[in-house]
C-alpha positions in Angstrom: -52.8 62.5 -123.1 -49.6 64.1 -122.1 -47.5 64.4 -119.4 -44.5 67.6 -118.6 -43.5 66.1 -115.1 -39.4 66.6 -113.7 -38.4 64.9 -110.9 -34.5 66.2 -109.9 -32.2 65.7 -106.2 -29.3 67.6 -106.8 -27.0 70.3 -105.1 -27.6 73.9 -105.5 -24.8 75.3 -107.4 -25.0 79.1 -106.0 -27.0 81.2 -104.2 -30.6 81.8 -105.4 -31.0 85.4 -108.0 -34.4 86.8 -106.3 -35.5 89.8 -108.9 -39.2 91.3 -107.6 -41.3 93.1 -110.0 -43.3 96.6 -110.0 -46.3 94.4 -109.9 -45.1 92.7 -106.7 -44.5 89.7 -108.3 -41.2 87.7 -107.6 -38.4 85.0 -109.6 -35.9 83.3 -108.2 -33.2 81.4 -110.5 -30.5 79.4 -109.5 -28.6 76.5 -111.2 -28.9 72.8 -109.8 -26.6 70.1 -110.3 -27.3 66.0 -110.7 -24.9 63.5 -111.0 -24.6 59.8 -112.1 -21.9 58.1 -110.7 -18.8 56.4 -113.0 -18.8 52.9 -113.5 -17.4 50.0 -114.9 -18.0 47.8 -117.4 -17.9 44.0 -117.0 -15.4 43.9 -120.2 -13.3 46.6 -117.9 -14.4 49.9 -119.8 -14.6 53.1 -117.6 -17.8 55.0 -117.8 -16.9 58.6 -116.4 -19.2 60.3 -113.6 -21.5 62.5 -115.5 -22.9 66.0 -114.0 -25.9 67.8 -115.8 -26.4 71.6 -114.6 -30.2 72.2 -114.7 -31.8 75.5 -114.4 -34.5 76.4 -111.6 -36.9 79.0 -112.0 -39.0 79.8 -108.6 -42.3 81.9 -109.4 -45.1 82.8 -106.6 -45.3 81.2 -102.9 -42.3 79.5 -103.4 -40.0 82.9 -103.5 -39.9 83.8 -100.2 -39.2 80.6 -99.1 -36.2 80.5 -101.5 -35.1 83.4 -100.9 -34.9 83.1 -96.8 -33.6 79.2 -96.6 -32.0 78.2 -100.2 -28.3 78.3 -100.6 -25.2 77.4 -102.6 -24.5 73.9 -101.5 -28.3 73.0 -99.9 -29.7 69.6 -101.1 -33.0 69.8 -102.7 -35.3 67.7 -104.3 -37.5 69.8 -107.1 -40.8 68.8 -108.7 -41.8 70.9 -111.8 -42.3 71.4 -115.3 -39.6 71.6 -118.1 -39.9 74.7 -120.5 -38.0 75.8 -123.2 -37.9 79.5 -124.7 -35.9 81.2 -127.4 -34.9 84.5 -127.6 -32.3 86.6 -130.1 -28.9 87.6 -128.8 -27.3 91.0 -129.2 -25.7 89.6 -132.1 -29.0 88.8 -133.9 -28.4 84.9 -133.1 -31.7 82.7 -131.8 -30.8 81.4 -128.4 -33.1 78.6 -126.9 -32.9 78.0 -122.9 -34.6 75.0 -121.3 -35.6 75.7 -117.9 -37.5 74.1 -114.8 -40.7 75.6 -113.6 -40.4 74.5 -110.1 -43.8 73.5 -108.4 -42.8 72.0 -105.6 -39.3 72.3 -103.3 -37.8 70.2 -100.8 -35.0 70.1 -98.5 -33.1 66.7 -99.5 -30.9 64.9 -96.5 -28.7 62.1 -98.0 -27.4 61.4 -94.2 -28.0 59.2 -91.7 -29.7 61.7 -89.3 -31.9 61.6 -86.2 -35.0 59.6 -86.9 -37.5 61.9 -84.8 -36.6 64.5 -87.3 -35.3 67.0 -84.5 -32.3 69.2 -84.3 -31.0 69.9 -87.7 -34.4 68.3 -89.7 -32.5 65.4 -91.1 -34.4 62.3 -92.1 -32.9 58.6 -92.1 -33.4 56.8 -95.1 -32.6 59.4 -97.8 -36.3 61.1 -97.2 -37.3 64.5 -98.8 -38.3 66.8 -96.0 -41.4 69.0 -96.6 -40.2 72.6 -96.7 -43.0 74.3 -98.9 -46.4 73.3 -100.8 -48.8 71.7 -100.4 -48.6 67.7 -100.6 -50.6 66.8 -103.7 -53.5 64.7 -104.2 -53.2 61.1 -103.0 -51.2 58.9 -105.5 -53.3 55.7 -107.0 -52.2 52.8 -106.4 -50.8 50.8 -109.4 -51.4 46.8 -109.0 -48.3 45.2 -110.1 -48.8 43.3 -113.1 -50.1 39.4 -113.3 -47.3 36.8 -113.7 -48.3 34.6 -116.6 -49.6 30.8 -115.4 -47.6 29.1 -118.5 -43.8 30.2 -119.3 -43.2 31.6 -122.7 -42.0 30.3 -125.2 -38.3 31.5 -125.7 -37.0 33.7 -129.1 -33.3 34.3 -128.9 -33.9 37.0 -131.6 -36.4 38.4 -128.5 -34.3 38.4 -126.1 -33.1 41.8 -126.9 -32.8 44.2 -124.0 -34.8 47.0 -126.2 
């Protein structure tokens, strides 16, 4: 069994590329950033923040809807699949590009907000707002595991956080 599952909140980096096709298909692109924060180290060393620019590609129902509401700057969360294709350059080189097949697109609202979800469709709580798609199947419900009824025995050469 496999699994090609993406999960991203991050900020829209510019404004959506809509291209429509003689077929009357649509794509949207547009880049999306994520960011872990800096920290510290408990012996004092400085871990830098760290962006990653990811790229979004929109196919079918979701175009419009990209089109009309998503902008530089907006807050999204993104549910897709990760794809990577090659291609040769003008100079004969092979290129590869990793992309995000988006499946699923959500207006993400960091702030504090009204909790009735009025006025300006913030959410309290840092909670994705449904913009587009369907909500997917019911999620099962994963028991968390048994704690073991004896303690185990302790391996210093186990204790290894890997």
């Amino acid at each position: 069994m496999s699994l090609n599952k993406v999960l991203l909140i991050g900020y829209v980096g510019k404004d959506p590329d809509v291209r429509y096709f003689d077929s009357g298909a649509a794509v949207a692109n547009f880049p999306l950033a994520t960011t872990e924060r800096g920290y510290t180290l408990a012996n004092g060393t400085v871990v830098p923040e760290r962006t990653e620019w990811h790229s979004i590609v929109v196919r079918r129902d979701l175009v419009p809807f990209v089109e009309k509401w998503v902008k530089k700057g907006s807050s999204l969360f993104v549910e897709g699949k990760i794809r990577t294709r090659n291609y040769d350059d003008q100079s004969g080189i092979k290129r590869y590009v990793t992309e995000i097949y988006a499946d699923r697109l959500e207006f993400f609202n960091m702030g504090s907000g009204n909790r009735d979800n009025t006025a300006n469709n913030s959410n309290a709580g840092a909670q994705p707002v449904q913009t587009s798609q369907a909500q997917p199947a019911a999620q099962p419900v994963v028991a968390a595991p048994a704690q073991p009824s004896a303690p185990l025995p302790s391996n210093s050469a186990d204790d290894l956080p890997f």
